[in-house]
C-alpha positions as CSV (number, residue, x, y, z in Angstrom):
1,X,0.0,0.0,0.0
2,X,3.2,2.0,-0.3
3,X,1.7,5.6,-2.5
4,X,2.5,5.1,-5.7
5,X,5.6,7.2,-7.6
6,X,7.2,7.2,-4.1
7,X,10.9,5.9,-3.5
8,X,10.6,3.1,-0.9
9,X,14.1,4.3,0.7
10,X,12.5,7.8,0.5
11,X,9.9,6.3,2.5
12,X,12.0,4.2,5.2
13,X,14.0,7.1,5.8
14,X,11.0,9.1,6.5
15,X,9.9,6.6,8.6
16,X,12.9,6.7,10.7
17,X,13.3,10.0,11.2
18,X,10.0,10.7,12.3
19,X,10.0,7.3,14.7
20,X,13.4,8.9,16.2
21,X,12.0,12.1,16.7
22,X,9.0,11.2,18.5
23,X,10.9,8.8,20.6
24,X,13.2,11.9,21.5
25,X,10.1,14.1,22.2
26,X,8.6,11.3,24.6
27,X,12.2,10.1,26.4
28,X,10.5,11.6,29.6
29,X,11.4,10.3,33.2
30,X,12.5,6.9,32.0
31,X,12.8,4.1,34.7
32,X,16.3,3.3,34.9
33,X,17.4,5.0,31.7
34,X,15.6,2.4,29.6
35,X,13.0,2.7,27.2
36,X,10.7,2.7,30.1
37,X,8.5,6.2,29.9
38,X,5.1,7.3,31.0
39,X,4.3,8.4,27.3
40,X,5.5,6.6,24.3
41,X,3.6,7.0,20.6
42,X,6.2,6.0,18.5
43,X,5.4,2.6,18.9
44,X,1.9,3.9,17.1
45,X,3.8,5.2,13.9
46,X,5.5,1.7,13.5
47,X,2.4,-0.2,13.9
48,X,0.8,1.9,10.8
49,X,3.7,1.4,9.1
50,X,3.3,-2.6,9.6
51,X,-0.2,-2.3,8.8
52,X,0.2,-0.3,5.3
53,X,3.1,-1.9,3.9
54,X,3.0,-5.5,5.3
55,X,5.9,-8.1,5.6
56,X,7.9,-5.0,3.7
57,X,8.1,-3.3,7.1
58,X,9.4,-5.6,9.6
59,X,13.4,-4.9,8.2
60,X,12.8,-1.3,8.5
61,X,10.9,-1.1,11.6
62,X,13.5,-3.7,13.3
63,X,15.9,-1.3,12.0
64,X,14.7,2.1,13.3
65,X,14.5,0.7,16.3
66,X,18.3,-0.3,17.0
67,X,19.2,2.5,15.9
68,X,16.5,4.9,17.9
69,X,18.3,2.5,20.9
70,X,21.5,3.3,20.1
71,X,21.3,7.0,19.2
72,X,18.5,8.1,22.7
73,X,19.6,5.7,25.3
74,X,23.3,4.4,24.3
75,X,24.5,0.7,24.2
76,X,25.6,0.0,27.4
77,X,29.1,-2.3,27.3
78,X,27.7,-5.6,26.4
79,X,25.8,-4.5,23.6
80,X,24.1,-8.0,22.7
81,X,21.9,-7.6,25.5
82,X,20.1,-4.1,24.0
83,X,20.5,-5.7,20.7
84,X,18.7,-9.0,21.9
85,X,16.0,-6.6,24.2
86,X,15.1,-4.9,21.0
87,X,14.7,-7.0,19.0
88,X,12.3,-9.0,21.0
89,X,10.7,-5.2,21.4
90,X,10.4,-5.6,17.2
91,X,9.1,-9.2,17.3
92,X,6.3,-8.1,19.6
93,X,4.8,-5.1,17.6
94,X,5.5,-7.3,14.3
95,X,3.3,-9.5,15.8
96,X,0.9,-7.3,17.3
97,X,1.1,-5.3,13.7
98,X,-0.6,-9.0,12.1
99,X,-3.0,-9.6,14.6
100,X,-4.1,-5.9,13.8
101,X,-4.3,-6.2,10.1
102,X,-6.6,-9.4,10.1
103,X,-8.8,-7.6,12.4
104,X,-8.9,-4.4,11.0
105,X,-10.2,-3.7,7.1
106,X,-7.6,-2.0,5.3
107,X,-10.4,1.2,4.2
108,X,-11.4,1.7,8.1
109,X,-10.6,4.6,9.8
110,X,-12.1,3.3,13.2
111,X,-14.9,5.6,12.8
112,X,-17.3,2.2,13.6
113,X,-18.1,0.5,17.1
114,X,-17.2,-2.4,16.0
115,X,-13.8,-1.2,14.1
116,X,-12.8,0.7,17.3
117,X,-13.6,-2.4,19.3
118,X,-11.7,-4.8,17.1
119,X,-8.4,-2.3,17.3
120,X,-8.7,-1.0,21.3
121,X,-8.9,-4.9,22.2
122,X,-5.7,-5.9,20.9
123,X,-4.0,-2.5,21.3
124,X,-4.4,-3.5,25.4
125,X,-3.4,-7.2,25.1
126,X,-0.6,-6.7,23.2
127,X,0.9,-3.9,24.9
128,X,0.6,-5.6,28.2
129,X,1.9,-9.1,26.7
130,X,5.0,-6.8,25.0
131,X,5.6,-5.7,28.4
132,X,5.9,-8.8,30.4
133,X,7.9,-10.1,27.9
134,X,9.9,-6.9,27.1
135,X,10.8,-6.4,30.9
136,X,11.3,-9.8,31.5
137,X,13.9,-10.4,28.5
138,X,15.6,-7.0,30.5
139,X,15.7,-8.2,33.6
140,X,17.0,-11.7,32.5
141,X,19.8,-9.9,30.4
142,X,21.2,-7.7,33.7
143,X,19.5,-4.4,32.3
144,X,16.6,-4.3,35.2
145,X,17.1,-4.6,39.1
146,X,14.7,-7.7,40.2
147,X,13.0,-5.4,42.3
148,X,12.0,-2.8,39.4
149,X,10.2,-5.4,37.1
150,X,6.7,-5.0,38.3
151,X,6.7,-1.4,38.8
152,X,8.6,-1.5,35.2
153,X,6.0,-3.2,33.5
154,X,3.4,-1.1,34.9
155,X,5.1,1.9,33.4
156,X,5.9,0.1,29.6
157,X,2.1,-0.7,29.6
158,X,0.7,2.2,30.1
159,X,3.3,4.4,28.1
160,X,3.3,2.0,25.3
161,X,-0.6,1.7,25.6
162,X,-2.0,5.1,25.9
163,X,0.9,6.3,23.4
164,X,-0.6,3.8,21.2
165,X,-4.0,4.1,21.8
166,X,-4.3,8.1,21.3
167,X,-1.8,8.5,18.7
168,X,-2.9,5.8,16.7
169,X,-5.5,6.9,14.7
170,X,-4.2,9.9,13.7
171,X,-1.3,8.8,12.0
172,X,-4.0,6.3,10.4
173,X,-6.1,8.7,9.2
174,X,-2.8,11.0,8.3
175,X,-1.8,7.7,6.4
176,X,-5.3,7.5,4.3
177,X,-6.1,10.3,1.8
178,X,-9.9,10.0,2.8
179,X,-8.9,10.7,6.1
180,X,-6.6,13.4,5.3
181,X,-9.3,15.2,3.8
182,X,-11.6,14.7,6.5
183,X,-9.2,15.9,9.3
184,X,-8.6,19.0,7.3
185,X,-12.0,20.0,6.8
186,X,-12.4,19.6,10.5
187,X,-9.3,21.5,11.4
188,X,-10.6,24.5,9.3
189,X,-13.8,25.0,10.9
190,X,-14.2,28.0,13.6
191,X,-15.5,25.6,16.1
192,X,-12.1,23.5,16.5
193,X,-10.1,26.6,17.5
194,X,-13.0,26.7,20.1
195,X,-12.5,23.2,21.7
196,X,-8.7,24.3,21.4
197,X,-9.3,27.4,23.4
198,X,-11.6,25.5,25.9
199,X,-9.0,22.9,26.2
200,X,-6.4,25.7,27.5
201,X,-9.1,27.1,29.7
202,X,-9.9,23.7,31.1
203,X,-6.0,22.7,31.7
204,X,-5.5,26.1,33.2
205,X,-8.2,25.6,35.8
206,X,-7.1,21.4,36.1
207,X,-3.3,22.2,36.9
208,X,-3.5,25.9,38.3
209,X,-6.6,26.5,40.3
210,X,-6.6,23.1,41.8
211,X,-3.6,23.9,43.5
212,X,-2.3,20.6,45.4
213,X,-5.1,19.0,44.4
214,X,-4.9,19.2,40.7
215,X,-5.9,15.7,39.5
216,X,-9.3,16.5,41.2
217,X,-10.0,19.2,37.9
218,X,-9.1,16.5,35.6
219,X,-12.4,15.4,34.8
220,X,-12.3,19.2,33.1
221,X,-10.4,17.9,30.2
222,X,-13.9,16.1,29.4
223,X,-15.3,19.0,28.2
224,X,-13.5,19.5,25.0
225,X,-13.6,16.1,23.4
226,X,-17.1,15.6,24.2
227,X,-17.4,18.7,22.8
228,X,-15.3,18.0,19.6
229,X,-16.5,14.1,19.5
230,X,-20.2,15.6,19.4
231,X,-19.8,18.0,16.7
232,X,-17.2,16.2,14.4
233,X,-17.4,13.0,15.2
234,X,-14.0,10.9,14.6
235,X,-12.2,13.6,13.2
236,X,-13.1,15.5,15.9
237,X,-12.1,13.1,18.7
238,X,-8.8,12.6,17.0
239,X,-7.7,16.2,16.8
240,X,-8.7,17.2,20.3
241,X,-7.3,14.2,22.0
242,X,-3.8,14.8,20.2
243,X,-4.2,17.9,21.0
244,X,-4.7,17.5,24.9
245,X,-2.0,14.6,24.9
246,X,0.8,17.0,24.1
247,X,-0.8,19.8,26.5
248,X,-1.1,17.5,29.1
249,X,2.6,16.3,28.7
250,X,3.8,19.7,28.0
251,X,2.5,20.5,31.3
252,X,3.3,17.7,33.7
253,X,6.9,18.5,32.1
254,X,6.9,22.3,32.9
255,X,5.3,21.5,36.6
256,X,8.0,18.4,36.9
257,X,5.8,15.6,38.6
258,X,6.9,12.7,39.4
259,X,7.3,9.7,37.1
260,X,4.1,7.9,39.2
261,X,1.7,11.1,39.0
262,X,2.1,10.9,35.0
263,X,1.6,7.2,35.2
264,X,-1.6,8.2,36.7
265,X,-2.2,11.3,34.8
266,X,-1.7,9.0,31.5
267,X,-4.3,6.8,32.4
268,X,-6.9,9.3,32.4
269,X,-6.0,11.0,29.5
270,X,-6.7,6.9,27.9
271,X,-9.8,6.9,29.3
272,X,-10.6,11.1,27.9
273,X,-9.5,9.7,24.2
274,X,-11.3,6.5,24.0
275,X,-14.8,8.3,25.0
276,X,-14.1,10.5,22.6
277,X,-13.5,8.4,20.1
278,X,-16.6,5.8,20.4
279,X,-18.5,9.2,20.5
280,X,-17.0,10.3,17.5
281,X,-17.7,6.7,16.1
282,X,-21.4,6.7,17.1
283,X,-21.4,10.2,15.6
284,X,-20.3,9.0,12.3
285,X,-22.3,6.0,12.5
286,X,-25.5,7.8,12.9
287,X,-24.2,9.9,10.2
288,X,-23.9,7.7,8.0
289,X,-27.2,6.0,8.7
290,X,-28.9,8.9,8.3
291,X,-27.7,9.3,4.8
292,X,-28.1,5.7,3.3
293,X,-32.1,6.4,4.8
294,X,-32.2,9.6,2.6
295,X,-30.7,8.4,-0.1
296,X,-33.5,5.1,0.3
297,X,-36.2,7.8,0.9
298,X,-35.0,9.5,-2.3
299,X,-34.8,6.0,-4.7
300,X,-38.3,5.4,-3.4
301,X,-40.0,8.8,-3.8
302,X,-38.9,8.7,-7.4
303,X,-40.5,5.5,-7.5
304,X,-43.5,6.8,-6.4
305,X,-42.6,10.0,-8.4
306,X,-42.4,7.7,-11.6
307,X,-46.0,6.5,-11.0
308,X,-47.0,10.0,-11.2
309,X,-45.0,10.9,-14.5
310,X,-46.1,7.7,-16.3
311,X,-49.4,8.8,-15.8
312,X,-48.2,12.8,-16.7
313,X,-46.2,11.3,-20.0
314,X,-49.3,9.6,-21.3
315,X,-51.1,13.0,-22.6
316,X,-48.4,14.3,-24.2
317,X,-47.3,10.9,-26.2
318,X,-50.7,10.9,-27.3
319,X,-50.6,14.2,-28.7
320,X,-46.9,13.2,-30.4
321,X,-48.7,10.2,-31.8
322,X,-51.5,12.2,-32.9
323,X,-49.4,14.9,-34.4
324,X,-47.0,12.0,-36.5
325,X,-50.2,10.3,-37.8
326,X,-51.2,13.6,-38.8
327,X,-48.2,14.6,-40.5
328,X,-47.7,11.3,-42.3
329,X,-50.9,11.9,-43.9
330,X,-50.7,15.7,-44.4
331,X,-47.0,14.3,-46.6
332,X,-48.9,11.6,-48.2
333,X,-51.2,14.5,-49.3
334,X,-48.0,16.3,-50.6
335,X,-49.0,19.1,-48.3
336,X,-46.2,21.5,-47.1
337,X,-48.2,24.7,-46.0
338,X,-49.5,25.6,-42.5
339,X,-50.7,22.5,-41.8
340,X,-48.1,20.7,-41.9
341,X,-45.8,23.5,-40.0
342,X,-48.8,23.8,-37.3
343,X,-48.5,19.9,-36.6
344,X,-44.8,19.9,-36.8
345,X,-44.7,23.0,-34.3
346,X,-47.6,20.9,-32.1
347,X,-45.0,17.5,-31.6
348,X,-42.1,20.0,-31.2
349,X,-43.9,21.5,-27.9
350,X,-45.4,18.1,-26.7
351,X,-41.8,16.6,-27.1
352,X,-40.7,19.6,-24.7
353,X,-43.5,19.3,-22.5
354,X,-42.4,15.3,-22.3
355,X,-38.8,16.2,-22.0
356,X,-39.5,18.4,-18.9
357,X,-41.4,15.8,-17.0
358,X,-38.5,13.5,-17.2
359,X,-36.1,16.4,-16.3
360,X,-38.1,16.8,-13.2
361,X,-37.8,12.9,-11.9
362,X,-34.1,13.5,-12.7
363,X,-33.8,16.1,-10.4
364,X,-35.5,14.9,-8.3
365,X,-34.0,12.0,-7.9
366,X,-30.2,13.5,-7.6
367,X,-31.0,16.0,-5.2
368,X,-34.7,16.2,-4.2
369,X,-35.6,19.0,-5.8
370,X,-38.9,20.6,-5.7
371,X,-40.1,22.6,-8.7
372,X,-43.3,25.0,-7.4
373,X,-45.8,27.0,-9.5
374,X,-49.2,28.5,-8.7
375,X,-51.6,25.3,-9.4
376,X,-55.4,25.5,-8.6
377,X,-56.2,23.0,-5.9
378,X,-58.9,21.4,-8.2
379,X,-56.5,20.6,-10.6
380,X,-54.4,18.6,-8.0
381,X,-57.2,16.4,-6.2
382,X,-58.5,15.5,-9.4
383,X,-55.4,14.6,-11.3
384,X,-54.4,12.6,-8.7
385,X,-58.1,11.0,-7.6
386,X,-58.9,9.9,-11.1
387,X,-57.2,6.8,-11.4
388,X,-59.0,5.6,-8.2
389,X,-62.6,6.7,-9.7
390,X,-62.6,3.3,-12.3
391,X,-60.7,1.2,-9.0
392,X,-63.9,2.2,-7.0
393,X,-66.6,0.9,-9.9
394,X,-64.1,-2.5,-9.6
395,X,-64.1,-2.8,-6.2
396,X,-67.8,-2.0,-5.0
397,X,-66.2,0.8,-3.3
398,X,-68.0,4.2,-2.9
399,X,-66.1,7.1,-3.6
400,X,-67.0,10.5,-2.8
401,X,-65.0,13.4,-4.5
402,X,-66.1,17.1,-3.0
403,X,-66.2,20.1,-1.8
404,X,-63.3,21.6,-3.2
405,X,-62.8,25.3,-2.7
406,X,-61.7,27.5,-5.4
407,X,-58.1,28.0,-3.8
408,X,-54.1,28.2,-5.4
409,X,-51.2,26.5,-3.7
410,X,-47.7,27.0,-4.4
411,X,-46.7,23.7,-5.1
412,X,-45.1,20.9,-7.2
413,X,-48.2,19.4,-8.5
414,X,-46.7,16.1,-9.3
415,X,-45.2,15.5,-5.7
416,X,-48.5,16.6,-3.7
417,X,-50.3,14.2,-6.4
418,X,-47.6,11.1,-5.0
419,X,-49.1,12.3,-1.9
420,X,-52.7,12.3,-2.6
421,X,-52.6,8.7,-4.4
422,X,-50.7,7.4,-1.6
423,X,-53.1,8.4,1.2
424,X,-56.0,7.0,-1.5
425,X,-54.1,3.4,-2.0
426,X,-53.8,3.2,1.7
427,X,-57.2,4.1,2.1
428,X,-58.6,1.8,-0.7
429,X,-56.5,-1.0,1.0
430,X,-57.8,-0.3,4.6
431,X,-61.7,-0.4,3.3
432,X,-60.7,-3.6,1.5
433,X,-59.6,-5.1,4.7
434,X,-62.5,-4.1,6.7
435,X,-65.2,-6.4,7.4
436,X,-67.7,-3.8,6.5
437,X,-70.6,-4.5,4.2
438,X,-70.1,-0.5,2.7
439,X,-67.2,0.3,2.1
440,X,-66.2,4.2,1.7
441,X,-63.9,6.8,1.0
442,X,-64.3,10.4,0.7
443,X,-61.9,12.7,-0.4
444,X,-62.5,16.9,0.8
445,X,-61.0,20.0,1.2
446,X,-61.6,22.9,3.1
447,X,-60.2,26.6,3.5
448,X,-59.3,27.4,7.1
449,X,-57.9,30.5,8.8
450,X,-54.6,31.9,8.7
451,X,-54.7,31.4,4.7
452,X,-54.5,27.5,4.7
453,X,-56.1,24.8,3.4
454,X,-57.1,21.4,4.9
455,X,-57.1,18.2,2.2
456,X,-58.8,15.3,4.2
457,X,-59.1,11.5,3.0
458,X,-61.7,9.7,5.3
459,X,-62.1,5.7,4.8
460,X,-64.4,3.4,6.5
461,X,-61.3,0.9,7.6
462,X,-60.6,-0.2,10.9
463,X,-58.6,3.6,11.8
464,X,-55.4,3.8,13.6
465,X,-54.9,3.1,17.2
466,X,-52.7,5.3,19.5
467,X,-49.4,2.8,19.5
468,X,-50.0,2.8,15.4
469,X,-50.3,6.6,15.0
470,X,-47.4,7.0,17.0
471,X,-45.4,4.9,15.3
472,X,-47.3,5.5,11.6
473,X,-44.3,8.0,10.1
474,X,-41.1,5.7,10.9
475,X,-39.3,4.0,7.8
476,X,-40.2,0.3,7.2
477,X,-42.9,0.2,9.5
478,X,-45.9,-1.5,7.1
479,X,-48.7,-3.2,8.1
480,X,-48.7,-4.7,4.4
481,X,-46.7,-7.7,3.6
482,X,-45.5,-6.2,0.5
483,X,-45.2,-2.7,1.3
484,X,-41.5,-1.0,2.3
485,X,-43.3,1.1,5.0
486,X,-41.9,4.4,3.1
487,X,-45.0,5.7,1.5
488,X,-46.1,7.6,4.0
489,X,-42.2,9.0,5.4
490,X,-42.0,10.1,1.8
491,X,-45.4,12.0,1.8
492,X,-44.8,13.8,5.1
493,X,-41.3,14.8,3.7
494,X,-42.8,16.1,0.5
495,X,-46.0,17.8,2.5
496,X,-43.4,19.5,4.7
497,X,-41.3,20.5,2.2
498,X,-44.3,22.3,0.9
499,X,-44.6,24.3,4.4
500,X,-47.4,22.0,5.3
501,X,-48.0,18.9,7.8
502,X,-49.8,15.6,7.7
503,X,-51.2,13.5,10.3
504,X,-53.1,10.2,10.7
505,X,-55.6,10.6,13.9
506,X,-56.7,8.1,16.0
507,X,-60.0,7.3,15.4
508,X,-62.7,4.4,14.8
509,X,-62.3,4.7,11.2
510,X,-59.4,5.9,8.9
511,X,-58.9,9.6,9.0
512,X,-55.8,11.7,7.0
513,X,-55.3,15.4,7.0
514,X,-53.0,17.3,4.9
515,X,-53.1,21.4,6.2
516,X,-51.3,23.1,3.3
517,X,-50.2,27.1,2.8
518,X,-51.9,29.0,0.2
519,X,-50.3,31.2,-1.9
520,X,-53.2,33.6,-2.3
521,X,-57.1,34.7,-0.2
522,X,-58.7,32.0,-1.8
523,X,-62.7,33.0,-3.0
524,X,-65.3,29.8,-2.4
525,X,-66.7,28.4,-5.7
C-alpha cells in the first residue's frame, strides 16, 4: 500500500526520522534510563507502518529501532543484550502489527463500534503481553534490578498503551487520503479553534486553580472532546485528544511531577480519548445512517414520483402520436403549408412538455428537488383522484369526490399528487380489509384561517390506534406484507417540504389530514 511514484528508501527514511524524533520528544522520566516512559507513541507510527506496507516493514521497523536505541539511550558495554532486548521489542509489535491487520479492514478509519472495538482490544493485550515479555527479557539480560520489574512493566504498559492508543488513529487517518481530507475540513472550521481554546481554559483551571489538588479538575479535560466528538465526530475526537495529549505532557513536564503522577495522569488521559473516540464513532455511525435512509427515501420517492409521470407522459405521447399520424398523412397528401408547419410546431412542444417531466424525476431523484408554481387546488385532487374513480366501480367501493374550494397552492403538483394517491391506495386497501358490508372513501377540502387549506381523505377501515399513530411516520414500518413502510415518510417529507403537515388521527375509522399554505385569499366556488 506503499503511495505510488514514491521511493521506498524515501519512504523508510521518512519513517525513521520521524519514529526517532517522537521517541526523543517522549524520552520523559524513564525508569532506569531504559525505554521505560510514561508516554510513548512512536510505537503507534510503526504499527501503521506494519499495517500499510506489510511483511515490507518488519526490516525497516527492526531497523529504526536499533538505531533509535542506540542514538536516545546508548549501548551499554555488552551490547548483545540491548541488541537482543530490541529485538524481541520488534518481534512483539511485528506481531501485534498482524493480529491488527486481520482484524482491522484495510479502508477503516475506526470511525465504527465495531472497528474501534476490534483495534482498542488488541491495542491492550498486546501492549501488556509486549511488556511482560519486554521487561522480563531486560531483567534476564542484567538491564533491570529484580525489584524494578513490576513497577517497570506497569510503566511500559501504560506508556506504550495510551501512546498507542491516542496516537494511533491519527497517524491512520494522516496515512489514508480520505482521512486526510476529513481531518482538514475539521481543522478549518471556527469551532475546532474553540474546543482548542476551551482545552487551554480547562488545563489552566485542572493544573493551576486546583492547587495541590490538581488531579481533582481533571475530569475538566472532558469538556472538549465531548465537545469536539459531538460535533465532528471521529475527526473531531482525533484532533482534540492529540491535542490535549501533548498539552497534558507539556505541562506535567513544565510543573516536573513525578514519574508515578504521570503514570496516573496518562491513564486518564486513555480513558478522555477513547470516549471520545466511540462518540465520535457513534457520531459517524449515525451519520452515515442517516444518509443511506435519505438516499433510500430518495430512490423510493422517485419511484413513487415515476407513477406519477407515467401517468403525466401519457397525454403528451398521445398528442406526439397524434401529431406523427397527422403529419404522415398531411405528406402523403404532398401538403407543405400551414398545416403541416402547425403539426410539426404541435410534436415539437409536446416533445418539450415530455422532456420536462422527465427532467423533473431527474432532479429529483439526484437532489430532491422541488419545482413550485401557482396550481389550482382542483386541478391537483382531481389529477391525482382519477385513477381511483374506475378502481372504486371495480371494487364496490363508494367514492366520494367534494367540496373543493376554489383555492391556489404554491406547489409541485406532481409530488402533492404522489401524496394524494398514496393516502387513496392506503385508504382503498384499509376499506378492502375491513369487514364492513359499505365500504367508503371520501376525499375533501376545506379553506381554514390563517390562509390554509385542509385536504382530508376519510375511509371506513378499521382507523389507527394510539401505539400505530405513533409509530405511523417511521421507515419500514408496514402493516402490508408487501409494502416497504416508506410511503407515507415520503409523503410527510414532500408535505413538509411544501410548508405543510400531515397526520393520521386516532380514530374508529381511517382519517388523514394534509393542512397546506396558500399562496393567495382564496374566493369559495
Amino acid at each position: 500500500m506503499r503511495p505510488p511514484g514514491l521511493n521506498p528508501l524515501l519512504l523508510y527514511l521518512g519513517f525513521a526520522g520521524l519514529y526517532i524524533a517522537l521517541d526523543v520528544a517522549s524520552f520523559i522520566d524513564p525508569l532506569h534510563g531504559l525505554n521505560i516512559t510514561p508516554w510513548n507513541p512512536a510505537p503507534a507510527l510503526g504499527l501503521v507502518f506494519l499495517l500499510r506496507l506489510g511483511k515490507s516493514a518488519w526490516l525497516p521497523l527492526t531497523a529504526t529501532l536499533l538505531l533509535s536505541e542506540w542514538l536516545i539511550r546508548g549501548l551499554p558495554q555488552a551490547w548483545w543484550t540491548s541488541l537482543g532486548a530490541t529485538l524481541i521489542l520488534a518481534t512483539g509489535y511485528i506481531a501485534l502489527g498482524e493480529l491488527l491487520r486481520r482484524r482491522l479492514p484495510p479502508a477503516t478509519l475506526l470511525d465504527d463500534r465495531t472497528a474501534l472495538f476490534n483495534w482498542i482490544v488488541p491495542i491492550a493485550g498486546g501492549t501488556l503481553l509486549i511488556s511482560l515479555v519486554y521487561l522480563s527479557s531486560l531483567s534476564l539480560l542484567g538491564l533491570l534490578p529484580a525489584s524494578g520489574w513490576k513497577t517497570g512493566v506497569l510503566h511500559f504498559w501504560v506508556g506504550d498503551g495510551v501512546g498507542i492508543a491516542v496516537a494511533m488513529p491519527l497517524f491512520w487517518w494522516l496515512s489514508s487520503e480520505r482521512g486526510r481530507i476529513l481531518l482538514k475540513a475539521a481543522a478549518w472550521r471556527w469551532e475546532t479553534l474553540g474546543y482548542a481554546l476551551l482545552s487551554l481554559a480547562a488545563l489552566w483551571l485542572a493544573f493551576d486553580v486546583g492547587d495541590d489538588n490538581r488531579s481533582k479538575l481533571f475530569y475538566l479535560l472532558f469538556l472538549p472532546i465531548v465537545w469536539a466528538s459531538a460535533r465532528q465526530g471521529m475527526a473531531g475526537a482525533i484532533i482534540s485528544a492529540s491535542l490535549l495529549q501533548a498539552e497534558v505532557i507539556a505541562v506535567v513536564q513544565a510543573l516536573d511531577y513525578s514519574a508515578v503522577t504521570v503514570a496516573e495522569m496518562q491513564m486518564l488521559s486513555l480513558a478522555m480519548a477513547l470516549i471520545g473516540f466511540f462518540i465520535g464513532s457513534v457520531v459517524d455511525e449515525q451519520r452515515r445512517t442517516s444518509d443511506e435512509l435519505k438516499q433510500t427515501l430518495r430512490l423510493a420517492a422517485a419511484g413513487e414520483m415515476a407513477g406519477a409521470m407515467a401517468h403525466e407522459l401519457n397525454q403528451p405521447l398521445t398528442a406526439l402520436a397524434a401529431y406523427a399520424a397527422a403529419c404522415e398523412k398531411l405528406l402523403e397528401r404532398g401538403e407543405s403549408g400551414e398545416r403541416l408547419n402547425a403539426a410539426i410546431q404541435g410534436m415539437l412542444l409536446e416533445s418539450g412538455r415530455t422532456g420536462e417531466v422527465v427532467r423533473r424525476l431527474r432532479d429529483f431523484f439526484r437532489t430532491g428537488a422541488t419545482k413550485l408554481e401557482a396550481l389550482p387546488l382542483a386541478e391537483i385532487i382531481t389529477q391525482a383522484s382519477r385513477p381511483y374513480q374506475d378502481k372504486a366501480v371495480q371494487r364496490g367501493v363508494e367514492f366520494t369526490l367534494g367540496p373543493i374550494p376554489d383555492a391556489t397552492l404554491l406547489a409541485d403538483r406532481l409530488q402533492l399528487e404522489v401524496v394524494l394517491r398514496n393516502l387513496l391506495a392506503n385508504a382503498f386497501d384499509a376499506v378492502a380489509a375491513s369487514e364492513l358490508e359499505r365500504h367508503q372513501v371520501a376525499l375533501r377540502a376545506e379553506v381554514l384561517h390563517g390562509n390554509r387549506v385542509s385536504i382530508e381523505v376519510e375511509d371506513s377501515g378499521t382507523g389507527l390506534s394510539g401505539k400505530e399513530a405513533a409509530l405511523l411516520f417511521e421507515p419500514f414500518q408496514s402493516s402490508k406484507s408487501s409494502g416497504l413502510g416508506l410511503g407515507l415518510v415520503i409523503s410527510r417529507a414532500i408535505v413538509e417540504t411544501h410548508g405543510g403537515t400531515l397526520w393520521g388521527e386516532v380514530a374508529s375509522h381511517g382519517i388523514f389530514k394534509i393542512i397546506l399554505p396558500l399562496q393567495e385569499s382564496p374566493s369559495h366556488a
